[in-house]
C-alpha positions in Angstrom: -18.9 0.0 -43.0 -18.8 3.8 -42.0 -21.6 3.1 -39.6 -20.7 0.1 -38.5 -17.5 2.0 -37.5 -19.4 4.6 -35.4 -21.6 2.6 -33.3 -17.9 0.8 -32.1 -16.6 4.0 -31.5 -19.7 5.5 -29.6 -19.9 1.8 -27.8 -16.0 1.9 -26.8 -17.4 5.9 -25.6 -20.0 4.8 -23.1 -18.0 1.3 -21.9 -15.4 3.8 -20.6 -15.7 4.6 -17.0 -15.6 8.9 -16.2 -12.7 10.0 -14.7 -13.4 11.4 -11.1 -12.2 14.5 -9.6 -12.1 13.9 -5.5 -12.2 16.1 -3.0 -11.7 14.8 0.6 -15.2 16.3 1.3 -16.2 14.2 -2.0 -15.0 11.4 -0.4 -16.8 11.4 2.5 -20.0 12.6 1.3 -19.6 9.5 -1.4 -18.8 7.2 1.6 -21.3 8.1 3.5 -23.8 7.8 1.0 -22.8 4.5 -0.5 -20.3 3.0 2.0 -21.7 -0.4 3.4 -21.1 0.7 7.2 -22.8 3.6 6.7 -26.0 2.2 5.4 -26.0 -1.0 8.5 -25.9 2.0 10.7 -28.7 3.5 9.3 -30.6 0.4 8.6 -30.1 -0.5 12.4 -31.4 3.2 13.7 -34.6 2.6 11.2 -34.9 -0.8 13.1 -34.9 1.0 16.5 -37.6 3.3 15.2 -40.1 0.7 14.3 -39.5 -1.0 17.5 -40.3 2.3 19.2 -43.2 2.6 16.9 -44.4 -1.1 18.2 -44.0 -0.4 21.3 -46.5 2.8 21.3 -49.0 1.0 19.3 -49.4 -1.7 21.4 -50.8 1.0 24.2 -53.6 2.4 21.5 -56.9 0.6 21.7 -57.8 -2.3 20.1 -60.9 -2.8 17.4 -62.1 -5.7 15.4 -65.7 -5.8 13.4 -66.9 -9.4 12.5 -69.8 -10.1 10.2 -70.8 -13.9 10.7 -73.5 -16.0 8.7 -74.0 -19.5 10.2 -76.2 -22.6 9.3 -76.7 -24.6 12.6 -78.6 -27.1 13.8 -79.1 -27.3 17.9 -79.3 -30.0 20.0 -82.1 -29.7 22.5 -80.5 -32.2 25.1 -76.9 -31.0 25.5 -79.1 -28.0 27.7 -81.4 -30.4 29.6 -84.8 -29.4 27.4 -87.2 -32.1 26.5 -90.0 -30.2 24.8 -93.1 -32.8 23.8 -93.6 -32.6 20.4 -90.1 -31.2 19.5 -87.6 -33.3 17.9 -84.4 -33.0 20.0 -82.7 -31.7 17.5 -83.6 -28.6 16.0 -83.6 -28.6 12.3 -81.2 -26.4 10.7 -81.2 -22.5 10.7 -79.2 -19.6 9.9 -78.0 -17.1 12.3 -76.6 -13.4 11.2 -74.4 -12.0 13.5 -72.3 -8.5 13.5 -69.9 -8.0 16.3 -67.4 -4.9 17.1 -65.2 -5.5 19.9 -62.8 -2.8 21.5 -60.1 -2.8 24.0 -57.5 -0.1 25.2 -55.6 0.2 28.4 -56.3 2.6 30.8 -53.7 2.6 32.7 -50.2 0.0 32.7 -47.2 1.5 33.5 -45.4 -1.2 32.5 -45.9 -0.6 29.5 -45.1 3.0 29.3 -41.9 2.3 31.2 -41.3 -0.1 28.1 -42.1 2.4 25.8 -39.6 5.0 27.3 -37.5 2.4 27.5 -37.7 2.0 23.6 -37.7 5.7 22.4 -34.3 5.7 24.7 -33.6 2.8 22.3 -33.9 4.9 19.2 -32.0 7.5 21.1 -29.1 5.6 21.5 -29.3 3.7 17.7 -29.4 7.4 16.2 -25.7 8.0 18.5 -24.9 4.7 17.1 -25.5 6.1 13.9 -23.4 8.9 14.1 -20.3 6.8 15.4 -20.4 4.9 12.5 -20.3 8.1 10.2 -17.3 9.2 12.4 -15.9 6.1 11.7 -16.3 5.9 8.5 -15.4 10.1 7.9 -12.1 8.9 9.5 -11.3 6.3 7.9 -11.8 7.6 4.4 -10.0 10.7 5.5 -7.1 8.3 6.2 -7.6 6.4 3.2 -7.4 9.8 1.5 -4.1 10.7 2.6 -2.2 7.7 2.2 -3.9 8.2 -1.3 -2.1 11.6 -1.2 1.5 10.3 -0.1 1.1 7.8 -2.6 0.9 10.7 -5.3 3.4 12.8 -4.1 5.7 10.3 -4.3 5.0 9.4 -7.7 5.6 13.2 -8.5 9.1 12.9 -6.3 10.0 9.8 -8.2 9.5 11.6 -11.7 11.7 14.3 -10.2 14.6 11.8 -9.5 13.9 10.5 -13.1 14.0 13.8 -14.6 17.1 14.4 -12.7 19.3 11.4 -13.0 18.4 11.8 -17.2 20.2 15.3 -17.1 23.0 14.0 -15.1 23.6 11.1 -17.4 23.5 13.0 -20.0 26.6 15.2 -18.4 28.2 12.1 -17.9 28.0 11.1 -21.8 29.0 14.4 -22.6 32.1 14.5 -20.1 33.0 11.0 -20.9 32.7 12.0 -25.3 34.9 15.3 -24.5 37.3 12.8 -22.5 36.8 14.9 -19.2 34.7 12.0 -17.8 35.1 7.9 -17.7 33.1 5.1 -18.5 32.2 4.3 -14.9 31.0 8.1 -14.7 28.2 6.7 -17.2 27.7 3.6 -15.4 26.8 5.2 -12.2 24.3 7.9 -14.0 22.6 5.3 -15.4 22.2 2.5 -12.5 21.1 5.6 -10.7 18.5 6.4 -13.5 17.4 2.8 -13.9 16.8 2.5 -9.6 14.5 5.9 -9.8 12.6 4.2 -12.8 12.1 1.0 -10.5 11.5 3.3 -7.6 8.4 5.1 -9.8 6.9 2.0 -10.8 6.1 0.7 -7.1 5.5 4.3 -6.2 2.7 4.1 -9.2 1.5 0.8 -7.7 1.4 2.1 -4.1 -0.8 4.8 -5.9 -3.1 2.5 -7.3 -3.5 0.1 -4.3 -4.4 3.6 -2.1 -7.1 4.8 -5.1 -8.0 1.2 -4.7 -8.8 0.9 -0.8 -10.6 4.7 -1.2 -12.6 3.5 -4.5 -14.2 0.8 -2.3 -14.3 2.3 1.0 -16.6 4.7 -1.0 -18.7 2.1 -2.6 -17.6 3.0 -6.2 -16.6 0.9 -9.4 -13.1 0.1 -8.7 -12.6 0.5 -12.7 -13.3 4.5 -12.0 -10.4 6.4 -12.7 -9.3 8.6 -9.8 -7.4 12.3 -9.7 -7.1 13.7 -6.5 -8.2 17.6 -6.5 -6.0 18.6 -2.7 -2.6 18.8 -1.8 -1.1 16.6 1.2 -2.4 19.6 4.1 0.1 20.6 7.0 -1.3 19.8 10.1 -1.8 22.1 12.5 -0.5 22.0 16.5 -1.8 19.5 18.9 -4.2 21.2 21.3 -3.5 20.5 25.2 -4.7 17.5 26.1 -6.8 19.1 28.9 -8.8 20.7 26.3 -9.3 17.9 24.0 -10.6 15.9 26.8 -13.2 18.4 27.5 -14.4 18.8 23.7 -14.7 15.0 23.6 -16.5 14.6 26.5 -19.3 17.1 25.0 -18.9 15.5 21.1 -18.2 12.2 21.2 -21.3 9.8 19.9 -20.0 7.1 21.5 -20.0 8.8 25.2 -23.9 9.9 24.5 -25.1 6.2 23.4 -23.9 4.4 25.9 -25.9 6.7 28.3 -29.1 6.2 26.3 -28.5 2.7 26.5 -28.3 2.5 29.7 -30.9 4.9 30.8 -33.0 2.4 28.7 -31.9 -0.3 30.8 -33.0 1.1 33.7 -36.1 1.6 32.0 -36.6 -1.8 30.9 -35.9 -2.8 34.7 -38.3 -0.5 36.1 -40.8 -2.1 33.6 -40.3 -5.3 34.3 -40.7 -4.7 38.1 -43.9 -2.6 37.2 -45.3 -5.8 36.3 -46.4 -6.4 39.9 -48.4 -3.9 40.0 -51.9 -3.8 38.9 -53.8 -2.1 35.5 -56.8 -1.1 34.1 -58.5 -1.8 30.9 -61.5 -1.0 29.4 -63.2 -3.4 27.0 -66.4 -2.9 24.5 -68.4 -5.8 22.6 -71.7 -4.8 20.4 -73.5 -7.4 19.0 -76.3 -7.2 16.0 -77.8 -10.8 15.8 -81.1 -12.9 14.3 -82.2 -15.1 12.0 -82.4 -12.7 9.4 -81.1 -9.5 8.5 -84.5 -7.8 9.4 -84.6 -9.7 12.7 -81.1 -8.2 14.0 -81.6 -6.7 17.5 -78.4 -4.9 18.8 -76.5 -6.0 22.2 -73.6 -4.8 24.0 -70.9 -5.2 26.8 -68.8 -2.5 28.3 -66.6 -3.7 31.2 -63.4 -2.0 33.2 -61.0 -4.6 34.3 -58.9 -4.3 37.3 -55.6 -7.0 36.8 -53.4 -7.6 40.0 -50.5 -10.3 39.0 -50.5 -12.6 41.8 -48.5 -15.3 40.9 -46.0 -15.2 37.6 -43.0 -17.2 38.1 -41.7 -15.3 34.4 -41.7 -12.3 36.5 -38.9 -12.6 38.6 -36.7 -14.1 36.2 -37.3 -10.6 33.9 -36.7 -8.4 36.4 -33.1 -10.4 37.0 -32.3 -10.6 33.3 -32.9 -6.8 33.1 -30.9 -5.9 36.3 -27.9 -8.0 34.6 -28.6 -6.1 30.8 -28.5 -2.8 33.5 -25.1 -3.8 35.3 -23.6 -4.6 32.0 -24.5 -1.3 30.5 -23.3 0.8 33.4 -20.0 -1.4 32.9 -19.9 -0.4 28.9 -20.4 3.1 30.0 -17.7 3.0 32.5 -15.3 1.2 29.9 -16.4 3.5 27.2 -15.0 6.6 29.2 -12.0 5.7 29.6 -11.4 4.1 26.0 -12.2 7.6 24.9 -9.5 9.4 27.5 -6.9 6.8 26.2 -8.0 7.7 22.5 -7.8 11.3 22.9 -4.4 10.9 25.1 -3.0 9.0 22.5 -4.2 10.9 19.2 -2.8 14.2 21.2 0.3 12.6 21.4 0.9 10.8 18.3 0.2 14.5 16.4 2.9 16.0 18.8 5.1 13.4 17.4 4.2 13.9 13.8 4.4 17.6 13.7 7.6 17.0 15.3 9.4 14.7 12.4 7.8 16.8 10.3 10.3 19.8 11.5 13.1 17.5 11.6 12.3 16.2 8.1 12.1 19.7 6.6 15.5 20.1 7.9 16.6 17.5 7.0 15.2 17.9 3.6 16.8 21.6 3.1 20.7 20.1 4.5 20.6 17.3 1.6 19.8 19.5 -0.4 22.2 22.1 -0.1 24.9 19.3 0.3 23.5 18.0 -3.4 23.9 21.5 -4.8 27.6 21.8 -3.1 28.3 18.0 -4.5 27.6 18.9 -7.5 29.6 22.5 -8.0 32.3 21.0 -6.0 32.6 18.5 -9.3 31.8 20.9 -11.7 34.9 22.7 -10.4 36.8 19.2 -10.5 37.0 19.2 -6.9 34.7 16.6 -5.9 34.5 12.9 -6.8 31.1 11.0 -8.7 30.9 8.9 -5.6 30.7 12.3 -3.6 27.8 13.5 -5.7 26.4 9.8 -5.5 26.1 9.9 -2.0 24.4 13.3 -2.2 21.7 12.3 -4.3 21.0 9.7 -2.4 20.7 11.3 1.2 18.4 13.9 -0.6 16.3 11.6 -2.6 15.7 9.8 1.0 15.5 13.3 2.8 12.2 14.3 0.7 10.8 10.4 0.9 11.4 10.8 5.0 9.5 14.3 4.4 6.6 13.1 2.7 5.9 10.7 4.8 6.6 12.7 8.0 3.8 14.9 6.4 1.3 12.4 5.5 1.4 10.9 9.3 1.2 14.7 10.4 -2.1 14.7 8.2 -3.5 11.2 9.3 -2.5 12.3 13.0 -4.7 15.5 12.7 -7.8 13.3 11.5 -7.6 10.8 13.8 -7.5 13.6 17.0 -10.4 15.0 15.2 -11.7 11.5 15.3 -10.9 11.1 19.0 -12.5 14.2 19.8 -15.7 13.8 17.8 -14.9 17.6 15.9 -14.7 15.1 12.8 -18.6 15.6 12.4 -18.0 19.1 11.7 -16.6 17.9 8.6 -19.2 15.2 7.9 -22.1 18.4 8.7 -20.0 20.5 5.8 -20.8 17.5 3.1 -24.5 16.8 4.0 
């Protein structure tokens, strides 16, 4: 029974899931690692790479070895031979033949405009690559700090219940020394029994945030979570001038769409290269007999000169590149200003957060002080319950409007970062 006991206990042991300490940078790095958009992005650069592999082979030359036994028989006629005294059909005999044939290209430039083309390709999927990181870096940053809020309200909510017990219990007492009345208790306890509702969906906004970061990370969504940072102040929003210029140097984006459509032009300038002629080189060697001791070696080596003269398929290539061309130069045109409007808006959006953020703290230090003077003022027996009521209130919604005044301050500092492409500096810290 004793042992039967154990292995339940040790079973129950490894069923539970580890608790996990996260850091932001844990977050990322886990994101990164196991996040589905993460590993697309790197599935599609690996997919650019063996295209650019192709594309290089197909300009190395060619072999292929054959060995080849035959049983034939050979009809005399079919070549205009009438021999007297030969059937016209020779009787069967066997043949052994060993080829080797090679090929390469001497010169296509077609093909090595292609190939450029496709290492430009790769270029661009490795940008792509890092855009998606970025994306995903801010996004679990985000995720992060509405994780963050979440917990700092919970903490604020325990705070209002630890407070609103104390003050019902100076209600009891003043309403047992007959100093207080029965609506006195009332009041301290409707009060307590809102801040007890108010933590419970301040726990379940915690839990849906650990949720969202759990799966943005690829993790168990069973893994219990403790968040190891504080809710960070953001710092000041840099001119906008300047932020322009660092994302016009760090932005992924801004370098793919110029390796994409520097491989279009590529692509067109292959495609048009078509028209002109190449050179190839070709090889055949031939060991044949009727038996293996018979073989007698032959060969071929010939240079070929191909001019194109007539491929209707041409034409319509070149066009369909030209368009793919246009509607990169188009993307690239569309993408620059997407990422002015992104930076424009992030700089402003953190100018406005750090903003409520020093209104909020002022707020947050009035209601407080006008708590503390509510609540002398009726220890004196000045002041009125509903007095202090009021208080409480205006302070317990002073420090939620300061929380979240912070937490937009925070998730306005990532997603400038974000705008500006200096969010791979913290991606570059996790590798």
């Amino acid at each position: 029974m004793g042992c039967r006991c154990l292995l339940l206990f040790l079973f129950a042991i490894s069923g539970t899931a580890q608790p996990l300490r996260l850091s932001l940078a844990d977050a990322v790095h886990r994101a990164l690692s196991a996040g589905t958009q993460a590993q697309l992005a790197r599935s599609a650069e690996e997919r650019a790479t063996i295209a650019r592999l192709q594309g290089f082979q197909s300009m190395l030359p060619q072999a292929d070895a054959r060995l080849i036994q035959t049983n034939e028989s050979l009809n005399l006629q079919t070549f205009g031979l009438t021999i007297p005294g030969f059937p016209a059909v020779v009787p069967p005999f066997n043949v052994t033949d060993a080829q080797i044939a090679a090929a390469m290209q001497v010169f296509n430039i077609a093909a090595l405009r292609m190939y450029r083309s496709l290492q430009q390709g790769e270029t661009a999927s490795r940008y792509a690559t890092e855009q998606a990181e970025n994306d995903v870096a801010a996004a679990v940053a985000r995720l992060y700090v509405i994780a963050q809020r979440a917990s700092t309200q919970v903490v604020s909510r325990q705070a209002d219940i630890d407070l609103f017990q104390r003050l019902l219990k100076v209600a009891q007492d003043e309403f047992s020394a007959g100093t207080g009345t029965r609506l006195d208790v009332a009041q301290a306890t409707v009060q307590l029994d809102r801040a007890r509702q108010a933590l419970l969906i301040a726990e379940n906004d915690q839990q849906t945030a650990l949720l969202a970061l759990l799966n943005a990370m690829g993790e168990p969504e069973s893994t219990p979570v403790t968040l190891t940072e504080p809710l960070a102040a953001a710092p000041p929003a840099p001119p906008v001038d300047d932020a322009l210029r660092v994302a016009q140097t760090e932005r992924p984006e801004l370098k793919e769409v110029a390796a994409r459509e520097k491989a279009a032009s590529l692509a067109m300038s292959a495609q048009r290269a078509r028209r002109l002629p190449s050179v190839g080189l070709d090889f055949a060697g031939d060991y044949a007999g009727l038996r293996p001791s018979d073989l007698l070696w032959t060969r071929r080596i010939a240079a070929t000169l191909s001019m194109p003269l007539f491929h209707a398929d041409i034409e319509a290539a070149i066009a369909n590149a030209k368009a793919t061309y246009n509607e990169e130069r188009i993307h690239a045109s569309q993408q620059q200003r997407d990422v002015e409007q992104d930076v424009r808006r992030a700089v402003m959006n953190l100018n406005s957060a750090n903003a409520r953020v020093a209104v909020a703290t002022e707020g947050a230090k009035v209601a407080e002080d006008a708590l503390t003077v509510a609540e002398d003022r009726r220890k004196a027996g000045y002041g009125s319950p509903v007095e202090v009521d009021r208080a409480q209130d205006e302070y317990r919604q002073a420090r939620e409007d300061l929380i979240a005044a912070q937490a937009d301050a925070a998730a306005a500092n990532y997603d400038l970062q974000h705008a500006t492409g200096e969010i791979r500096r913290m991606i570059e810290a996790t590798k």
